[in-house]
KOLMARLUM-910703 format. One record per residue (C-alpha): residue number from 1; chain; y negated, z negated, x. Coordinates in pm, 1 decimal, padded with zeros to 6 digits. Example, Ala and Ser with C-alpha at 12.3 -4.5 7.8 and 13.67 -1.06 7.14 Angstrom:
! KOLMARLUM-910703
- nr kette north up east
- 1 A 00450.0 -00780.0 01230.0
- 2 A 00106.0 -00714.0 01367.0
! end
This chain:
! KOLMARLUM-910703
- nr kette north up east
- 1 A -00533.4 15220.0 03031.5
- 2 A -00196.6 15411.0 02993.6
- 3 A 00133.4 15264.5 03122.0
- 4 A 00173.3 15500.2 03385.4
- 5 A -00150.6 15492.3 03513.2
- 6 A -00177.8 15102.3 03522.7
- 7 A 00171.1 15058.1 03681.7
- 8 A 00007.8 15308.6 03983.6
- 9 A -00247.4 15072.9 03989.8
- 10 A -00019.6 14732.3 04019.0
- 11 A 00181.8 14909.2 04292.7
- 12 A -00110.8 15005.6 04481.5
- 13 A -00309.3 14640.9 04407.9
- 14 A 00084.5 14515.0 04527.9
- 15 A 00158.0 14664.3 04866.5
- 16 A -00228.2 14629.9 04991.0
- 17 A -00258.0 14260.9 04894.7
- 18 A 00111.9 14137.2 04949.7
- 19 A 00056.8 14275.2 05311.9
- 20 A -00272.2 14083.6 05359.6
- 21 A -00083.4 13778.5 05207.5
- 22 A 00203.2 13804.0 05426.6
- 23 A 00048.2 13945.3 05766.2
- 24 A -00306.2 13807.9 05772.4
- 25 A -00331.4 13530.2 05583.0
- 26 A 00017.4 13368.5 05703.8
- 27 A 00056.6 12992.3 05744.8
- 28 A -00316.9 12987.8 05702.6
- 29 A -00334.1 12930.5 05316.2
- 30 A -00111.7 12621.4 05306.1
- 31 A -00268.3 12452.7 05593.0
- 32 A -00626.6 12472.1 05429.7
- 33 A -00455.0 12445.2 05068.2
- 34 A -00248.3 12204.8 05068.5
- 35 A -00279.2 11831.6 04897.3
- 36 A -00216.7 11514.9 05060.0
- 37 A -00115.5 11166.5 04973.0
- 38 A -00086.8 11246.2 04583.7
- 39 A 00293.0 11222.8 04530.6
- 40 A 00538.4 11089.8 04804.1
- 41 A 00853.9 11253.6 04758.3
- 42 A 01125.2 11158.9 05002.4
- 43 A 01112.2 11114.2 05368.5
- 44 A 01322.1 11373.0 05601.4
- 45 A 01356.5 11400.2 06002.5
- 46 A 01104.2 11482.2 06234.4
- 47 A 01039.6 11819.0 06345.3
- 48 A 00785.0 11974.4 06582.2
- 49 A 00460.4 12066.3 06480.5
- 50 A 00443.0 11739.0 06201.7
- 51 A 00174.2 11513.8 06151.3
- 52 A 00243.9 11197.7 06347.6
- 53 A 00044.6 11057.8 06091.3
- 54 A 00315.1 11124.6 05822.0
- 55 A 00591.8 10923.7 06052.0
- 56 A 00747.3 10680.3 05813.1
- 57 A 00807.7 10392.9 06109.1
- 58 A 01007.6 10167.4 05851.2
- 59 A 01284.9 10454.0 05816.8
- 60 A 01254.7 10531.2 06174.2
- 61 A 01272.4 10164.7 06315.9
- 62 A 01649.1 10188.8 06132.9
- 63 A 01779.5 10531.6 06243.5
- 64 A 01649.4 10499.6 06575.8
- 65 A 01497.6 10830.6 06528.7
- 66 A 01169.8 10968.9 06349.9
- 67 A 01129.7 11060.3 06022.2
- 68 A 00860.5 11178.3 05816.2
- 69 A 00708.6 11124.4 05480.5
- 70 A 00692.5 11453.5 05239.2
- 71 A 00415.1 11479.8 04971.5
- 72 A 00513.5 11644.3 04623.1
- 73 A 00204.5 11875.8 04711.8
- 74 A 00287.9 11981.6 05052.0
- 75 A 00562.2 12094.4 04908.5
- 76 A 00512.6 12275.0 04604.8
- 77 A 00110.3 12332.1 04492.2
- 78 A -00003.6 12463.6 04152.9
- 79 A -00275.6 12717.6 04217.3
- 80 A -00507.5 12847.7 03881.9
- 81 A -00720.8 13153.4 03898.8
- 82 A -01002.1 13101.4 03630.4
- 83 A -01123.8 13425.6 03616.9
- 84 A -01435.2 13552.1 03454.6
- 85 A -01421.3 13895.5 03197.7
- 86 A -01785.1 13877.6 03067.8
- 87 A -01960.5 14218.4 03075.8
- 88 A -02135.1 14139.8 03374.8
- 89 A -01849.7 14206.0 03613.6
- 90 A -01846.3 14577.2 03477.0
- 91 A -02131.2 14682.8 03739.8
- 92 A -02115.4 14804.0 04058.5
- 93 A -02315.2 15067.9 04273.4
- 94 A -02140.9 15138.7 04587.1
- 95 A -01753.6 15080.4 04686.4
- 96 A -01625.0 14916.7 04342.9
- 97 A -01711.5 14711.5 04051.1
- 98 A -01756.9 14398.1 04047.2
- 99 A -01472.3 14305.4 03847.2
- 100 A -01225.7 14550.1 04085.3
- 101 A -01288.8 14314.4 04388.0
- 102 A -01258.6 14015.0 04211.4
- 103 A -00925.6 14143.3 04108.5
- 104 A -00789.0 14213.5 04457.2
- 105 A -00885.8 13883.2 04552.8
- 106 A -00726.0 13739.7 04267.0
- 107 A -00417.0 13968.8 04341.5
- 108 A -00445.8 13818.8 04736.7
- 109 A -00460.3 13485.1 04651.8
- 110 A -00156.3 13514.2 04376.9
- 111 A 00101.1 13665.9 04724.7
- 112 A -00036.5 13398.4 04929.4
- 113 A 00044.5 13136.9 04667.9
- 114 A 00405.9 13291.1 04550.3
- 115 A 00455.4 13335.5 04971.7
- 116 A 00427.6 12961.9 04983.8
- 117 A 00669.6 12889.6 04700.9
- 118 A 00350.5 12777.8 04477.4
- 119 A 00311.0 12777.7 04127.7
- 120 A 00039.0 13005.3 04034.2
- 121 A -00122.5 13046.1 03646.0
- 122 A -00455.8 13235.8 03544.4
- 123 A -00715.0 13106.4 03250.8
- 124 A -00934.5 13385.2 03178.0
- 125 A -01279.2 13335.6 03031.8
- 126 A -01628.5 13439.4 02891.5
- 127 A -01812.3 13198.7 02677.6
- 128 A -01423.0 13169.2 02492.4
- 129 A -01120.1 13089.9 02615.5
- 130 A -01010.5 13461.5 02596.8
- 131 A -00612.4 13406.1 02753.4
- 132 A -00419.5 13132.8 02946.2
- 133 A -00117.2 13197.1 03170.2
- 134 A 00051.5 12876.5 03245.3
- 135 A 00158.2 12855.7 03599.5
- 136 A 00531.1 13015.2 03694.8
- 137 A 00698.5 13141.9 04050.4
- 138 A 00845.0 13464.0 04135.5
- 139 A 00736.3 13792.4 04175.0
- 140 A 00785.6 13914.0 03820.8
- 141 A 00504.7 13642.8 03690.1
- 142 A 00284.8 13805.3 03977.6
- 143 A 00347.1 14164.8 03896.5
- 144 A 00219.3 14027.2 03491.1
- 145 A -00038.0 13851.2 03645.4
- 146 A -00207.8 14158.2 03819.1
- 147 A -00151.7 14388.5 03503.2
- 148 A -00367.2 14156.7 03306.6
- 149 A -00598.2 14110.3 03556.1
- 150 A -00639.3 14504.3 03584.3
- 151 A -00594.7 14585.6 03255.5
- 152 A -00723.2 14277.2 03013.1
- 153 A -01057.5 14315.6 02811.5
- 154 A -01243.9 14007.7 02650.4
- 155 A -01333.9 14010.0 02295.4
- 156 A -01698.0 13833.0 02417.5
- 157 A -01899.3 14007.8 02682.3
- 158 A -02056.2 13670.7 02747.2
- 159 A -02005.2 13346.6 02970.9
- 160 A -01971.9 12998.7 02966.2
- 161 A -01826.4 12880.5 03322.1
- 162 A -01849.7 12539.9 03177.2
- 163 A -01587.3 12574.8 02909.7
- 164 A -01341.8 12745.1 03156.6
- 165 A -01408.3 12441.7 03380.7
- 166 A -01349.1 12186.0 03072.2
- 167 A -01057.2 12391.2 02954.4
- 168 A -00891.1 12376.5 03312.6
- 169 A -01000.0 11968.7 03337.5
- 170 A -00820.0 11958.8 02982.9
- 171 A -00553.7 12203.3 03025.1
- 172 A -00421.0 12101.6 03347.0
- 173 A -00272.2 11708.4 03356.2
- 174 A -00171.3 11762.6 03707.7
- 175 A -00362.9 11809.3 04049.4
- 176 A -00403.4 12175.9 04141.9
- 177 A -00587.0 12439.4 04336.3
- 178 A -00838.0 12664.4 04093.8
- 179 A -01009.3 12858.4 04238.5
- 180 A -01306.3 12976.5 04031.0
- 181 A -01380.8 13400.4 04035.6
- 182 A -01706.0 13475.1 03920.6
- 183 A -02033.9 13684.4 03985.0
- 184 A -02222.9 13337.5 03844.0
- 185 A -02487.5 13511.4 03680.7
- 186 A -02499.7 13258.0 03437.1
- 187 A -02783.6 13117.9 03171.6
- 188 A -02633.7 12775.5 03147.8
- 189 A -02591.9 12537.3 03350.8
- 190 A -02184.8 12402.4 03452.6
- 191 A -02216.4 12133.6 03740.8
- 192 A -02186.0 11871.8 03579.5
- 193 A -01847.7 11989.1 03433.2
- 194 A -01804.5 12092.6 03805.4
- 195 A -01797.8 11786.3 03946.0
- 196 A -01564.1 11651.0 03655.4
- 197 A -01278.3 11961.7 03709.4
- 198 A -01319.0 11882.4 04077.3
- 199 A -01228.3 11496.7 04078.6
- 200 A -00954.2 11544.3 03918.6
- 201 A -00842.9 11916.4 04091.0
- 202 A -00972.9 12093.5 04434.8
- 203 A -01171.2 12367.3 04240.3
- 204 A -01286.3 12634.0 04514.4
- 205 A -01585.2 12876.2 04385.1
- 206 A -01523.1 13256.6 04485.6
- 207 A -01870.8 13459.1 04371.3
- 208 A -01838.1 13857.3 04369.7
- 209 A -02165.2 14070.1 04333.6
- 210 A -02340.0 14381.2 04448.5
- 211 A -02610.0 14488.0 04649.7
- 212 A -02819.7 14626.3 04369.6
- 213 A -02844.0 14249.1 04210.7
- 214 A -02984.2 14179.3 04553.8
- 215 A -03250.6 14425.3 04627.4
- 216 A -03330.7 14703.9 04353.0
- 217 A -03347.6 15035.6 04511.2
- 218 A -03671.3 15263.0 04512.8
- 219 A -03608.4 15529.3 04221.6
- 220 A -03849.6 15518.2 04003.1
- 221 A -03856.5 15455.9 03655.2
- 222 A -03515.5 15287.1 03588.3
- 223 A -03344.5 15209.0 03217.5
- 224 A -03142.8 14850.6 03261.7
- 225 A -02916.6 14716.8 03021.2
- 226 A -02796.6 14335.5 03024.9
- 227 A -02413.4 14398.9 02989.6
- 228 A -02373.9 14057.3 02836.1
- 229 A -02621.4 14121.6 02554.4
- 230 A -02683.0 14450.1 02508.0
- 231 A -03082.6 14404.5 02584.1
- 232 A -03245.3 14709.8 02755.8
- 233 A -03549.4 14744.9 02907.7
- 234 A -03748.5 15049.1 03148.6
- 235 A -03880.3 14871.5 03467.2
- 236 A -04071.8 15064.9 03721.3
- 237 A -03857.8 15068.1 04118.8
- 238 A -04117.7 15255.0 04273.2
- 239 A -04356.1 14931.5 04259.6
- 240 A -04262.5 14683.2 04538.7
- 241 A -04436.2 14385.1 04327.7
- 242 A -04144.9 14479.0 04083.6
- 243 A -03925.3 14479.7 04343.8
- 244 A -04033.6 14157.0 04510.6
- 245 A -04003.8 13999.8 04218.5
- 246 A -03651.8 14082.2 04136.1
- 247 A -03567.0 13971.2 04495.2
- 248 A -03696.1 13640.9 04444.2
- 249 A -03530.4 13606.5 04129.3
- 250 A -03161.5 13670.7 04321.0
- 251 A -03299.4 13405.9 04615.7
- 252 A -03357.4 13161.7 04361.4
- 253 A -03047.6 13229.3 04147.8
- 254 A -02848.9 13180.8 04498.6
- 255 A -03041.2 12873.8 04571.8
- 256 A -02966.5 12694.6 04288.5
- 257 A -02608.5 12808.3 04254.6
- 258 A -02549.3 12679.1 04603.5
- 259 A -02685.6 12310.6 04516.8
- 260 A -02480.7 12310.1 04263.1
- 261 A -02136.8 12391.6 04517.3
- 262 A -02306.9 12124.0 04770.7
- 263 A -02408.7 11858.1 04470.5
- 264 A -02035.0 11902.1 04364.7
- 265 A -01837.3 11900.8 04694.5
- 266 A -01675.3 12236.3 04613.6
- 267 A -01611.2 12522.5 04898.0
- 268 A -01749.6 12832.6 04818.2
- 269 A -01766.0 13212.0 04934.4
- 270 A -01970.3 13465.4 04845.3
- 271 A -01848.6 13857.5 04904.0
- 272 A -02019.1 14190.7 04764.8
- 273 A -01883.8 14464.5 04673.0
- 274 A -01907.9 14686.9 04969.8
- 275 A -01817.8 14442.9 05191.4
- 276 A -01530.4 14239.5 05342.2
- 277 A -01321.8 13953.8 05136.7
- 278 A -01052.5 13964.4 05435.9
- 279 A -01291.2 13795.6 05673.4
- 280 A -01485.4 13596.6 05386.9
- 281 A -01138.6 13426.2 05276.3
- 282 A -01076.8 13363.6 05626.8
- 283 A -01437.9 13218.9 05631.1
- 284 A -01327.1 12975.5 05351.2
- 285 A -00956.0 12913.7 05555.6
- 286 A -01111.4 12784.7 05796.3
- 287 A -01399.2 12602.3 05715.5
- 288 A -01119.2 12357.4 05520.4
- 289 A -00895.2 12334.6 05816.8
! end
């Protein structure tokens, strides 16, 4: 992409997803994002709208006045975007790719982390660690941050969520928020490494994909090619046994990728690409308040 076309594209990915940052999502990302209890700071008066749970009564038994305890995390988080570039995100039918979408979301959740004075770092991945950004503040970082996410191509096409999960477990010696960006189309299984990245961080699953991975349209004879591996094959659309059949492959893809999220404890949202990630990331707000 040239320079002058991909700093259109960062200003335009800026103003649409700083505004959702600062007018929708407001307030709401650090109440549902926030850690608790990991790292008492320093205690500090009362004001309204604090936990009474987080009244130190020691401290305020000797200034005759309430104070509160303040968390390292409440304060300050470190957020991670582990973002997928296999091949597979380079697909999309109606509105946008796949991998467009994810990167607006990425872009959303980058403001709403800088907004909150949060550290924010990205660890892009296929089946190789392809780049990691360790986590800075300030708006320059962010403004790098969305030109790679526009602009950056893998040298694999293919994926291995469970390396960017043991990279992150590895990687990362303190508790943070990653959220995980993927269309999950994956052959191998991750949960296990899953459920080790989440212990030890609050990993939050974000899947993008399109409506032709759902139900495959009635067109006839139809040339597909796996974007990971290069395989192509003719299938016949017109037959609804073919179609059936790739519909019950996507049912049980979704039903297996969502025991894995439950089996692991982690909070997931789906979104395709025609539709909606405002509401669906306000889905996932609030289902953790």
């Amino acid at each position: 992409m040239e320079t002058s076309e991909l700093l259109k594209k960062v200003r335009r990915i800026e103003i649409k997803t700083r505004g959702l940052s600062s007018n929708i999502f407001a307030g709401q990302y650090h109440t549902a994002f926030k850690g608790r209890g990991m790292a008492f700071s320093e205690v500090r008066e009362y004001q309204y709208g604090d936990d009474m749970r987080d009244i130190d009564w020691n401290v305020t038994a000797r200034f005759n006045k309430p104070y509160v305890k303040v968390f390292e995390e409440e304060r300050e988080l470190t957020v991670m975007l582990l973002v997928d570039v296999s091949g597979s995100l380079e697909f999309g039918t109606v509105k946008q790719f796949k991998k467009e979408l994810l990167t607006e979301i990425a872009a959303t959740l980058a403001f709403s982390a800088i907004q909150n004075n949060d550290k924010i770092g990205v660890i892009f991945f296929s089946d190789r660690i392809e780049k990691f950004i360790p986590p800075k503040k300030g708006r320059k970082h962010i403004l790098y941050i969305i030109r790679e996410l526009l602009d950056f191509k893998g040298e694999s096409r293919k994926t291995d969520i469970q390396l960017g999960l043991e990279y992150l477990t590895n990687v990362m010696k303190r508790r943070c928020t990653a959220f995980l960006l993927s269309d999950f189309i994956v052959p191998k299984a991750f949960k296990n490494a899953l459920v080790i990245a989440n212990r030890k961080h609050d990993v939050v699953a974000i899947q993008v994909y399109d409506r032709r991975v759902e139900e495959l349209p009635n067109v006839g004879l139809m040339n597909i090619r796996d974007a990971e591996t290069g395989h192509e094959q003719w299938i016949d659309t017109s037959s609804r046994a073919v179609r059936r059949a790739h519909h019950a492959w996507w049912v049980d893809q979704q039903a297996m990728l969502n025991e894995t999220f439950t089996k692991s404890n982690v909070d997931n949202v789906s979104v395709r690409t025609d539709g909606d990630y405002v509401k669906a990331l306000m889905s996932l707000f609030a289902k953790r308040n």
